[in-house]
PDB file of N, CA, C and O in Angstrom:
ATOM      1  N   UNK A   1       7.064  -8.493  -0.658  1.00  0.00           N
ATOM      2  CA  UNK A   1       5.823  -8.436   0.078  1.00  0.00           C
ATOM      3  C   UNK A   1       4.673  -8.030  -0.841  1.00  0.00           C
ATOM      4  O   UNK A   1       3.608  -8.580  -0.562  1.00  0.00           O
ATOM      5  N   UNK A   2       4.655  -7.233  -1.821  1.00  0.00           N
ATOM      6  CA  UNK A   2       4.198  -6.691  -2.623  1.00  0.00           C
ATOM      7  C   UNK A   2       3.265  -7.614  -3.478  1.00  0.00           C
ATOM      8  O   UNK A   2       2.040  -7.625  -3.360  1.00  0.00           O
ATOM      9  N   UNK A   3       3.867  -8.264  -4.213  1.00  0.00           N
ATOM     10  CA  UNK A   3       3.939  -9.674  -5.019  1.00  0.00           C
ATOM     11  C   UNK A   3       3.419 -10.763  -4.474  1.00  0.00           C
ATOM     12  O   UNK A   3       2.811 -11.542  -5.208  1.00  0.00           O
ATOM     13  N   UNK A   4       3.565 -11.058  -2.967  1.00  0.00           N
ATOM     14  CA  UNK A   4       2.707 -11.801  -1.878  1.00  0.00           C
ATOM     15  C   UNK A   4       1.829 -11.583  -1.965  1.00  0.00           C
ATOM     16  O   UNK A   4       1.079 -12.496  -2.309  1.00  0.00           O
ATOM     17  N   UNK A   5       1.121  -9.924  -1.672  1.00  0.00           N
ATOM     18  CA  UNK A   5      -0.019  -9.207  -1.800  1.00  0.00           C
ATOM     19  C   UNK A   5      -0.725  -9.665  -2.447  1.00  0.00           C
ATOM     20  O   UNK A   5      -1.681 -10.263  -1.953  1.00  0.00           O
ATOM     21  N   UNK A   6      -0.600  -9.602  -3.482  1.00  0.00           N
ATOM     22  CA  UNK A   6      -1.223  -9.650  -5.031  1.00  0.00           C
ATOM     23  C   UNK A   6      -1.721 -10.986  -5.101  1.00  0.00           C
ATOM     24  O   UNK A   6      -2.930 -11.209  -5.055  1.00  0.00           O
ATOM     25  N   UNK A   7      -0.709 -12.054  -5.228  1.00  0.00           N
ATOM     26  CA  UNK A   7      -0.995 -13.524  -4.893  1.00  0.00           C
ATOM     27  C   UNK A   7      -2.260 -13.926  -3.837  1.00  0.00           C
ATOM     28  O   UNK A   7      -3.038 -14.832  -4.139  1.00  0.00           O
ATOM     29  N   UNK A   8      -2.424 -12.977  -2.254  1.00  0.00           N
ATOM     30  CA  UNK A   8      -3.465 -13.752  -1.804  1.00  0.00           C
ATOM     31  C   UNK A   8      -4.346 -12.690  -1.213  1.00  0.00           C
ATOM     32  O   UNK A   8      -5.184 -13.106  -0.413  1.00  0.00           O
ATOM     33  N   UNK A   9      -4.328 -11.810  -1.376  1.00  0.00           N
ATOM     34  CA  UNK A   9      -5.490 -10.811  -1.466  1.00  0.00           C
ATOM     35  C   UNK A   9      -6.671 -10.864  -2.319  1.00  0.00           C
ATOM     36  O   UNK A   9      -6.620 -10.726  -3.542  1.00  0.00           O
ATOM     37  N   UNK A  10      -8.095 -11.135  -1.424  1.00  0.00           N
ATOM     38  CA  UNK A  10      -9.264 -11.272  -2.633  1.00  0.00           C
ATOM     39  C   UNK A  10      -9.807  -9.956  -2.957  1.00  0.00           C
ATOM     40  O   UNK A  10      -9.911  -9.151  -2.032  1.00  0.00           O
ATOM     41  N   UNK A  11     -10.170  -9.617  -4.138  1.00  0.00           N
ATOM     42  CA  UNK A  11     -10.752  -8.595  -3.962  1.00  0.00           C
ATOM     43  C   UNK A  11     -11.558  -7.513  -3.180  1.00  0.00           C
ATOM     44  O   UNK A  11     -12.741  -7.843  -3.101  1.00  0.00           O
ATOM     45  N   UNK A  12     -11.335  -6.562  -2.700  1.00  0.00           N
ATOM     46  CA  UNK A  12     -11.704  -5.787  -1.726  1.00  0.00           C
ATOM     47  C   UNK A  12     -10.804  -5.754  -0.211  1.00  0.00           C
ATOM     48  O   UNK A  12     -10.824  -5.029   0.784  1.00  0.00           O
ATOM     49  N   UNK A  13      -9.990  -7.009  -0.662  1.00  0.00           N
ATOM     50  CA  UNK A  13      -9.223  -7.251   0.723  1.00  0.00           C
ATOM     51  C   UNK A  13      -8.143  -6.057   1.223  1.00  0.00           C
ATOM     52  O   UNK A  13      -7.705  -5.591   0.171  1.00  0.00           O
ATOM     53  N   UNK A  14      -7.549  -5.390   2.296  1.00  0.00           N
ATOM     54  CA  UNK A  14      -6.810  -4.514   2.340  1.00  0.00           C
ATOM     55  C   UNK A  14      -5.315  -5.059   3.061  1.00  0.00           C
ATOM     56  O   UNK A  14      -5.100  -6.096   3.688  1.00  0.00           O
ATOM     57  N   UNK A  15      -4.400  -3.944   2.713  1.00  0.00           N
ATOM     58  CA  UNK A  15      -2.842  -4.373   2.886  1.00  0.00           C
ATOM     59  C   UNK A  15      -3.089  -2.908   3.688  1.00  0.00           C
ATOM     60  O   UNK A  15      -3.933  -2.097   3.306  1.00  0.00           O
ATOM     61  N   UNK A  16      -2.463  -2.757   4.534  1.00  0.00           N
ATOM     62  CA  UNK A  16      -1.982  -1.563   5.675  1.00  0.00           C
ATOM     63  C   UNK A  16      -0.523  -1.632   5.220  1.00  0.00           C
ATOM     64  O   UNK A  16      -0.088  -2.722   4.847  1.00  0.00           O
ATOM     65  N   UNK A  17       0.261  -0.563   5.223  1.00  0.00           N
ATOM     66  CA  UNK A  17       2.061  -0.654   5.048  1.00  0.00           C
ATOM     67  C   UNK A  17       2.304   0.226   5.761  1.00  0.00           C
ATOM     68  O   UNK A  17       1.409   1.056   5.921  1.00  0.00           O
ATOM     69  N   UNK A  18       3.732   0.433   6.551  1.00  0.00           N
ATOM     70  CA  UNK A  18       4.098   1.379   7.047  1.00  0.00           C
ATOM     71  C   UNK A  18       5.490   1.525   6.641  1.00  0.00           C
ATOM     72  O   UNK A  18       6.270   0.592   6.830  1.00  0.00           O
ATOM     73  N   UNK A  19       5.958   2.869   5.975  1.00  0.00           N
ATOM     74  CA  UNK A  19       6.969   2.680   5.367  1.00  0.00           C
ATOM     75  C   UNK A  19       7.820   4.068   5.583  1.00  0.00           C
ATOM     76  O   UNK A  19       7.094   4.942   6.056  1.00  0.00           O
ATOM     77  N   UNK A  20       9.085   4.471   5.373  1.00  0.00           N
ATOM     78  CA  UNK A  20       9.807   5.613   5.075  1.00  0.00           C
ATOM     79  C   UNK A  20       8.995   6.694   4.141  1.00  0.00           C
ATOM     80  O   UNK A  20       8.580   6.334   3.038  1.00  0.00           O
ATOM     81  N   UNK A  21       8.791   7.972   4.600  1.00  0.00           N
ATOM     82  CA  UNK A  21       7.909   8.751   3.870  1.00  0.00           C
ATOM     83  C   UNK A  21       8.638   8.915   2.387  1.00  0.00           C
ATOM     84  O   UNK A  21       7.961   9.046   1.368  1.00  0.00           O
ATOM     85  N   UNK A  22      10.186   8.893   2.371  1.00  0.00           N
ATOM     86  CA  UNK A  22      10.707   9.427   1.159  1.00  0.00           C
ATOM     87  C   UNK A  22      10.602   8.290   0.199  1.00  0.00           C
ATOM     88  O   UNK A  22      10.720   8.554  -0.997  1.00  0.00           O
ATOM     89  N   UNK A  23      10.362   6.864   0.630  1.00  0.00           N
ATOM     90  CA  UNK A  23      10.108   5.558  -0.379  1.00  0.00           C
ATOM     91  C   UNK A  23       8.658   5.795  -1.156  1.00  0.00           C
ATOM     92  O   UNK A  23       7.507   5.972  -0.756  1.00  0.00           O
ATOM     93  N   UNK A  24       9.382   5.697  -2.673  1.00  0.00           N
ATOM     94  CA  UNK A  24       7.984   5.762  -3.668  1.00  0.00           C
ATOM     95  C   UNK A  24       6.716   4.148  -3.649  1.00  0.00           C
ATOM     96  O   UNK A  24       6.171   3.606  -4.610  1.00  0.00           O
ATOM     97  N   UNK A  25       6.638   3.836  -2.290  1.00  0.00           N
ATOM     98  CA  UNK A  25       5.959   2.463  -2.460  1.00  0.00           C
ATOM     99  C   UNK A  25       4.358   2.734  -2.460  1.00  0.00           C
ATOM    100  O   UNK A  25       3.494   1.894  -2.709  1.00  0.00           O
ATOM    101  N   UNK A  26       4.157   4.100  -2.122  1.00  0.00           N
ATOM    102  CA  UNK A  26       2.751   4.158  -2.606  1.00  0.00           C
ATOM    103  C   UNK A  26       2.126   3.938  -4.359  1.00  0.00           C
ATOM    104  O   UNK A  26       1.053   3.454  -4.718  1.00  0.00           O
ATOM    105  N   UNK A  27       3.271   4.505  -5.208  1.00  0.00           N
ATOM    106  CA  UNK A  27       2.826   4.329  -6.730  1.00  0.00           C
ATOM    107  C   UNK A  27       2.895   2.804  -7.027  1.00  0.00           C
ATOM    108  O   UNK A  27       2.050   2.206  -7.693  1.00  0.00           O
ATOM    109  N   UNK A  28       4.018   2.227  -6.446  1.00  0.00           N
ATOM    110  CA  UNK A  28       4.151   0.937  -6.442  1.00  0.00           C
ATOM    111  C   UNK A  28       2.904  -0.134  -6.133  1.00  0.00           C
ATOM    112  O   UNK A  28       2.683  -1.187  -6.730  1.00  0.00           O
ATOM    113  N   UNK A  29       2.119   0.475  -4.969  1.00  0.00           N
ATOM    114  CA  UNK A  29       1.178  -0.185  -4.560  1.00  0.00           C
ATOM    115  C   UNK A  29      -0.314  -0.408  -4.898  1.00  0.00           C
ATOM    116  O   UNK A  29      -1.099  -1.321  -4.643  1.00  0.00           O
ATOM    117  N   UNK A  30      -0.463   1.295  -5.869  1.00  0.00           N
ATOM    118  CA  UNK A  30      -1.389   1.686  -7.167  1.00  0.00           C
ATOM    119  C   UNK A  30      -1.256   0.315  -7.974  1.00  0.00           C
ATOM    120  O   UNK A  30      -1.914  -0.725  -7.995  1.00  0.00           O
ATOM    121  N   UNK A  31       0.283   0.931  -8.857  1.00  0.00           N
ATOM    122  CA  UNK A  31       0.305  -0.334  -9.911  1.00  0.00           C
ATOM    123  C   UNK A  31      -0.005  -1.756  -9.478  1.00  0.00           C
ATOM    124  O   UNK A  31      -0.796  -2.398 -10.169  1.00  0.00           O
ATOM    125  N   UNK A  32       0.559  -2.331  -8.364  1.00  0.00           N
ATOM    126  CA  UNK A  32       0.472  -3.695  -8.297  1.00  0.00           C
ATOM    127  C   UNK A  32      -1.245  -4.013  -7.888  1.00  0.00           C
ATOM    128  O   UNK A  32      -2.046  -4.648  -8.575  1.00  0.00           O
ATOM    129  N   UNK A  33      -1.449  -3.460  -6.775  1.00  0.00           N
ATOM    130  CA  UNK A  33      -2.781  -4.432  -6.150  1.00  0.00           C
ATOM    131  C   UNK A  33      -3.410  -3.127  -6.021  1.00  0.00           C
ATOM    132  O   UNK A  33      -3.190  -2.784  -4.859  1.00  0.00           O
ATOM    133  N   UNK A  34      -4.129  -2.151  -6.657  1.00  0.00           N
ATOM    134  CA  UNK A  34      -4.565  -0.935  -6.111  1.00  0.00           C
ATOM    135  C   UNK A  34      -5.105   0.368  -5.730  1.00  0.00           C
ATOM    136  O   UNK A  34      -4.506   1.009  -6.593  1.00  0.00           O
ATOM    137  N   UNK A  35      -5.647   1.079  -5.221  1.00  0.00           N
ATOM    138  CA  UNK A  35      -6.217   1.735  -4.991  1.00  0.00           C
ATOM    139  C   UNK A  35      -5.767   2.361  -3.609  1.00  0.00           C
ATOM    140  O   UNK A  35      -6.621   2.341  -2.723  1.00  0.00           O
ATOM    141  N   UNK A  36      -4.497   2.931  -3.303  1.00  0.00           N
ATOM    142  CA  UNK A  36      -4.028   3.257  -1.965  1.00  0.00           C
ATOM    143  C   UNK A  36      -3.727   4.923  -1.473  1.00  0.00           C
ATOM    144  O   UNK A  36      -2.938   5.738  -1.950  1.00  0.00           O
ATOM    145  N   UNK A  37      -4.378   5.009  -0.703  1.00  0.00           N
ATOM    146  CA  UNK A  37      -4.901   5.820   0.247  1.00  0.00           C
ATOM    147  C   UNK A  37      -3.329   6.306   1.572  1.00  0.00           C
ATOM    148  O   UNK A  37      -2.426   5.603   2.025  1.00  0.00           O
ATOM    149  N   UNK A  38      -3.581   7.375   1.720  1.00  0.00           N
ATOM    150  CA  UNK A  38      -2.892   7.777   3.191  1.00  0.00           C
ATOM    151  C   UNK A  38      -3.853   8.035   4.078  1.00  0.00           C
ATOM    152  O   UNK A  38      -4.877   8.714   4.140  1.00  0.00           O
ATOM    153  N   UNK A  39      -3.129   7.176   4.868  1.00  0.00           N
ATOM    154  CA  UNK A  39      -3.885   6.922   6.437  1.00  0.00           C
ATOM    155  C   UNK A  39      -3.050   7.897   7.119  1.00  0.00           C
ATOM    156  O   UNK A  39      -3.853   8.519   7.814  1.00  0.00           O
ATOM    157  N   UNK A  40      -1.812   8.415   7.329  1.00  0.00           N
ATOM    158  CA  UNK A  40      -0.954   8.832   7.888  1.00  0.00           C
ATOM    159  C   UNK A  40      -0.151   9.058   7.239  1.00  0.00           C
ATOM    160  O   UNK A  40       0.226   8.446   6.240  1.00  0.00           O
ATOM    161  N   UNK A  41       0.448  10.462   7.948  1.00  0.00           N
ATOM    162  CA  UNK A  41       1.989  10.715   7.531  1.00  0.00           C
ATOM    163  C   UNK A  41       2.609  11.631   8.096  1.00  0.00           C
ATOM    164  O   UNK A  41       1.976  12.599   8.519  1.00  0.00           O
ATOM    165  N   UNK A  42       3.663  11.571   8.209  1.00  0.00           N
ATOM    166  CA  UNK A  42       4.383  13.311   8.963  1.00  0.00           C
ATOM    167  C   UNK A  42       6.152  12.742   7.795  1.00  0.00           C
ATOM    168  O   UNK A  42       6.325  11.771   7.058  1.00  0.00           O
ATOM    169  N   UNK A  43       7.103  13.930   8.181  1.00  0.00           N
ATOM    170  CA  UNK A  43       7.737  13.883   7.503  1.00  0.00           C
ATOM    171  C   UNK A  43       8.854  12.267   7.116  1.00  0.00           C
ATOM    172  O   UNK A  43       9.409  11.980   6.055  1.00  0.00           O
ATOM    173  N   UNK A  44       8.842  11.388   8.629  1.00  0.00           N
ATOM    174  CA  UNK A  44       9.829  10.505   8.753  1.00  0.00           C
ATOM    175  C   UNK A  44       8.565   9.078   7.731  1.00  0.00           C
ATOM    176  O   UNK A  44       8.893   8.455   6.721  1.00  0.00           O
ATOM    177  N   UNK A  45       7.212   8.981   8.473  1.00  0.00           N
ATOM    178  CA  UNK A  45       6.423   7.547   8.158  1.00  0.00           C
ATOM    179  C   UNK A  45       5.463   8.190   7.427  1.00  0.00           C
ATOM    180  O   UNK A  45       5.059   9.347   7.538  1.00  0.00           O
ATOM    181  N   UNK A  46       5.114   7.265   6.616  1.00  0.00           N
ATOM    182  CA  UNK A  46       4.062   7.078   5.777  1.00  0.00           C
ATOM    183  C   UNK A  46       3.044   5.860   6.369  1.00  0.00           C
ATOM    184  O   UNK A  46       3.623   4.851   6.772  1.00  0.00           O
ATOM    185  N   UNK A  47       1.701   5.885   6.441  1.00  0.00           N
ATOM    186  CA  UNK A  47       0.824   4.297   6.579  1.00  0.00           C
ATOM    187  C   UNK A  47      -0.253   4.710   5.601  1.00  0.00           C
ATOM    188  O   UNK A  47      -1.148   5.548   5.480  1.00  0.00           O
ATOM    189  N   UNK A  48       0.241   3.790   5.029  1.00  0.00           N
ATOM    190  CA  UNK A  48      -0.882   3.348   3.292  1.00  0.00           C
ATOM    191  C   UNK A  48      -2.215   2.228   3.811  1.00  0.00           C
ATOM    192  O   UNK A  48      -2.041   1.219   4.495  1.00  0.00           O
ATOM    193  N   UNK A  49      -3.273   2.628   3.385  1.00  0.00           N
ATOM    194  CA  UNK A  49      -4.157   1.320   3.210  1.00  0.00           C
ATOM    195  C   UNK A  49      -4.370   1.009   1.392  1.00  0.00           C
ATOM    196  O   UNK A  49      -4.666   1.828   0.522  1.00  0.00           O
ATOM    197  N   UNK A  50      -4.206   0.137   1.314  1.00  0.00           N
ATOM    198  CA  UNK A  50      -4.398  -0.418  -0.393  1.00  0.00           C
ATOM    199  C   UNK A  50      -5.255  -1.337  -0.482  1.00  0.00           C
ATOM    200  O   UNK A  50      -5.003  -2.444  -0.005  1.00  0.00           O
ATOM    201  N   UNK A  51      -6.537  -1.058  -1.156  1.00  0.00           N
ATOM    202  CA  UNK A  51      -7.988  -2.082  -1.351  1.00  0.00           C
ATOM    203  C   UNK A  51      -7.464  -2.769  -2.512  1.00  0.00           C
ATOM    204  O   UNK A  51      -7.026  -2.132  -3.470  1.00  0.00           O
ATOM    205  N   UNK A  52      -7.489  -4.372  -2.471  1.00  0.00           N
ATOM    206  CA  UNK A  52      -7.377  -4.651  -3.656  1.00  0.00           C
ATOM    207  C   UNK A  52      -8.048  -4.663  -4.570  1.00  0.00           C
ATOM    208  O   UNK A  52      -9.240  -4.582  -4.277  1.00  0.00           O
ATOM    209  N   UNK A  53      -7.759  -4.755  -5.972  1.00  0.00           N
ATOM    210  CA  UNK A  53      -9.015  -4.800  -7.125  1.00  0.00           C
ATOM    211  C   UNK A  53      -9.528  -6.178  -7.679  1.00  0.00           C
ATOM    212  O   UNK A  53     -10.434  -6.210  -8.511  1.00  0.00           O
TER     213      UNK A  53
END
């Protein structure tokens, strides 16, 4: 999904994720397309917004 991202996201465009809090996909989402932010979290979910660059 990640790699999708990247492919059709225009700049400034945003990806929302909602994921397992203990998954490292926020650094993941830095490196690939990013600039990502917590929108949310408690101990079980995480929701990321990631602006692309």
């Amino acid at each position: 999904m990640f790699d999708e991202a990247t492919r059709v996201l225009r700049p400034g465009g945003q990806l929302w994720c909602v994921f397992n809090s203990h998954l490292p996909y926020r650094k993941e989402l830095n490196v690939r397309l990013g600039r990502t932010q917590i929108a949310l979290q408690d101990p079980n979910f995480t929701v990321t917004v990631t602006t692309a660059r």
